[in-house]
N, C-alpha and C positions, 0 to 999 in steps of 0.2 A: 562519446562517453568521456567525463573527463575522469585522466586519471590518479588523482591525487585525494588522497584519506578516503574512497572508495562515495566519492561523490557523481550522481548521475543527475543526465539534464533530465524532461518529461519524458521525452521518448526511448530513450537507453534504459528508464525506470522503468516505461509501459513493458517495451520487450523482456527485460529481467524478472518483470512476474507476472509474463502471458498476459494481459490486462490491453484492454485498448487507452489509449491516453485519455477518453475521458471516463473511463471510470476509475484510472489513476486521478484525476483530478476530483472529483467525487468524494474519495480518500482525504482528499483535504479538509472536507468538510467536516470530517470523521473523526479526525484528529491527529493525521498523517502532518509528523510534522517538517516542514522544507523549510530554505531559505531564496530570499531571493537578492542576487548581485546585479547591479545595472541593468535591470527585466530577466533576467536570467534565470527560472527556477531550479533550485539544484534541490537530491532528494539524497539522503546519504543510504548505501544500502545498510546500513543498519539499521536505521529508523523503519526500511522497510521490511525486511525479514522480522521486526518485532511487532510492527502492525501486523502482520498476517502471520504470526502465532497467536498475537490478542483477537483476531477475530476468525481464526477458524472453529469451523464446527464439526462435531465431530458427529458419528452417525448416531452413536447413544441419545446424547442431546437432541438430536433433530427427534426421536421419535420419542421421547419424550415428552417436547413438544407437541407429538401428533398425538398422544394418548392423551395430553390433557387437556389437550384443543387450545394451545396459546398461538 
């Protein structure tokens, strides 16, 4: 982990939200946004505790979903 402005490489990130690294890299795709230094990907934890506010579900919405069949 590095520890400065609360920056994390892939795998410091996957362990910090239970996730295997690649479906933290997944995330990317999603709109998770990192940076990358000399190949380095770094993921700030704030970027990531605000992805997974923006995409949690909550149980309401899931059944929701199931009653209207989306």
């Amino acid at each position: 982990m590095i520890k400065n402005k609360g920056w994390l490489r892939i795998k410091s990130a996957a362990v910090y939200c239970d996730v295997s690294e690649k479906n933290l890299r997944g995330w990317f795709e999603r709109g998770l946004p990192f940076t990358k230094v000399k190949g380095t990907v770094l993921i700030k934890k704030k970027y990531l505790d605000e992805f997974l506010e923006q995409n949690t579900a909550n149980a309401e919405k899931c059944e929701l979903e199931k009653i209207l069949g989306d």
